[in-house]
C-alpha positions as a Markdown table, in Angstrom:
| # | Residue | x | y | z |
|---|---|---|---|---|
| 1 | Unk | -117.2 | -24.2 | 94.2 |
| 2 | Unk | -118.6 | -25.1 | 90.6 |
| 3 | Unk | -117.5 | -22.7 | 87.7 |
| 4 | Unk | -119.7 | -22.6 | 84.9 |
| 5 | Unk | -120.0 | -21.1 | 81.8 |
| 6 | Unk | -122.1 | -20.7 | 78.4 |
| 7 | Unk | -121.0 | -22.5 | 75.2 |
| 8 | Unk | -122.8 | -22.9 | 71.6 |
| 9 | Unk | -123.0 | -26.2 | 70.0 |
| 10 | Unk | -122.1 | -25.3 | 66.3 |
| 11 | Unk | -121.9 | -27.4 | 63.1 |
| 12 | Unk | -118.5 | -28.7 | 62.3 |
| 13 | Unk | -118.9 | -30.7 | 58.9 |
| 14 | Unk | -121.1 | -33.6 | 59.9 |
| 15 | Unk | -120.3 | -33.4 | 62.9 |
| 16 | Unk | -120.7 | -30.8 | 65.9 |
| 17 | Unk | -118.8 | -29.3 | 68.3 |
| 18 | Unk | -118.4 | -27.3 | 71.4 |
| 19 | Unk | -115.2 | -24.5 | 72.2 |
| 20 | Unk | -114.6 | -24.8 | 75.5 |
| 21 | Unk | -113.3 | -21.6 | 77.7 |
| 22 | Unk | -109.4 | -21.1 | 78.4 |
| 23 | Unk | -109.8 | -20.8 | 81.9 |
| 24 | Unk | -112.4 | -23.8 | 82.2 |
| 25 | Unk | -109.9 | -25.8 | 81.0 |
| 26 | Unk | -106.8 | -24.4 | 82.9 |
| 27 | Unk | -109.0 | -25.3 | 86.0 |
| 28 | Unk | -109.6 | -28.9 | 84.7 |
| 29 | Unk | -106.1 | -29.1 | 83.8 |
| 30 | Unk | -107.1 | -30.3 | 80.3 |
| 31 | Unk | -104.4 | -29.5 | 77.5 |
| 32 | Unk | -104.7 | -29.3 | 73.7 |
| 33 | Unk | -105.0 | -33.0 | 72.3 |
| 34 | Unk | -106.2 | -34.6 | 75.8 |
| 35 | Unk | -108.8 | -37.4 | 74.7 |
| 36 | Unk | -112.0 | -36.6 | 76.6 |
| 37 | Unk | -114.7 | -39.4 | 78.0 |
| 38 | Unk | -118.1 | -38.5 | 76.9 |
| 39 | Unk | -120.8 | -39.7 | 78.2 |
| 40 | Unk | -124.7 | -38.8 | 79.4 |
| 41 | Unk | -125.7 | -39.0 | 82.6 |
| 42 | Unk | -129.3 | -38.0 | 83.4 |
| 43 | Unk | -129.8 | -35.8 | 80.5 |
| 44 | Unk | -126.3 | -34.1 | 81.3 |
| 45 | Unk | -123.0 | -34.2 | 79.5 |
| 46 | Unk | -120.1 | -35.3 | 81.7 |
| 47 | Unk | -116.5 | -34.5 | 79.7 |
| 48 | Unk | -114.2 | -36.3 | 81.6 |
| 49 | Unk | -110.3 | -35.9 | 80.5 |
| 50 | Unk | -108.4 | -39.4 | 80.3 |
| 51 | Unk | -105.5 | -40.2 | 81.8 |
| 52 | Unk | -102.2 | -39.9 | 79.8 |
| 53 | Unk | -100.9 | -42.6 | 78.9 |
| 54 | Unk | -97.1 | -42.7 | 78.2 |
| 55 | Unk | -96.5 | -44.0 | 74.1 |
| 56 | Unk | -94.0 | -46.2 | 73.5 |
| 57 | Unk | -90.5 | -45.8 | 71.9 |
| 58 | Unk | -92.7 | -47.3 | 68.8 |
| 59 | Unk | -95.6 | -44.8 | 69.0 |
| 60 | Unk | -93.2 | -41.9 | 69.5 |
| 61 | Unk | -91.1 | -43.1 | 66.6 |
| 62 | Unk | -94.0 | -44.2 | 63.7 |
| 63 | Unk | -93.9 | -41.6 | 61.7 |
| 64 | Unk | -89.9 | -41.3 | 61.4 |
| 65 | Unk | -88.3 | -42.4 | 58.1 |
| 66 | Unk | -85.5 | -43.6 | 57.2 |
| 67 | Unk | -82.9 | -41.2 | 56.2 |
| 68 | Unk | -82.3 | -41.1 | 52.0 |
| 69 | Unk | -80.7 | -38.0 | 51.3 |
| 70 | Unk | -77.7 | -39.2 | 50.4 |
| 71 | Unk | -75.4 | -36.0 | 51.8 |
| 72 | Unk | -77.2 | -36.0 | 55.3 |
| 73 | Unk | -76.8 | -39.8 | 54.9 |
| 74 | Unk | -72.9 | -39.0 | 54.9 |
| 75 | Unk | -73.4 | -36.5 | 57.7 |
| 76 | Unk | -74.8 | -39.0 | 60.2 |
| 77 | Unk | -71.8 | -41.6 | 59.2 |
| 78 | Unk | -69.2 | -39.4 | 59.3 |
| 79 | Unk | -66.2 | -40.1 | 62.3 |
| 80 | Unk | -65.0 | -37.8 | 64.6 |
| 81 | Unk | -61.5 | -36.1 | 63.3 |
| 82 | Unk | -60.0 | -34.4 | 65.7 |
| 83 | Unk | -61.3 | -34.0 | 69.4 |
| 84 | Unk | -64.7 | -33.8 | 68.9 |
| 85 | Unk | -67.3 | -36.2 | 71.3 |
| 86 | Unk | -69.9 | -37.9 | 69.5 |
């Protein structure tokens, strides 16, 4: 059983876009920031959701910088002094 439901394409910049229903997308099992396949298929759009793909330890870790506050620098060097597990 097909569910459907009405959407406006509206203007977003120079570009344009379409919101797509909460519970469209709960039964697609789409998530916010899945990639979407678009493509046209006898006059119709077909979204179809791609696959996740896991990132790697380098895609997950692109955007971290090395540490230079010198205090929280000291923090992450310092050694255990009594009991403690690190």
């Amino acid at each position: 059983m097909a569910t459907t439901a009405k959407v406006k394409v509206s203007a977003w910049g120079n570009s344009f876009g379409v919101r797509l229903p909460r519970k469209i997308l709960l039964l697609a099992d789409v998530k916010g920031d899945t990639e979407l396949d678009v493509r046209v298929e006898k006059g119709a759009l077909i979204l179809t959701p791609q696959k996740s793909k896991r990132k790697t330890l380098k895609q997950l870790l692109k955007n971290v910088r090395p540490v230079s506050d010198p205090e929280i620098r000291a923090w992450i060097n310092m050694k255990p002094v009594g009991k403690e597990i690190w």
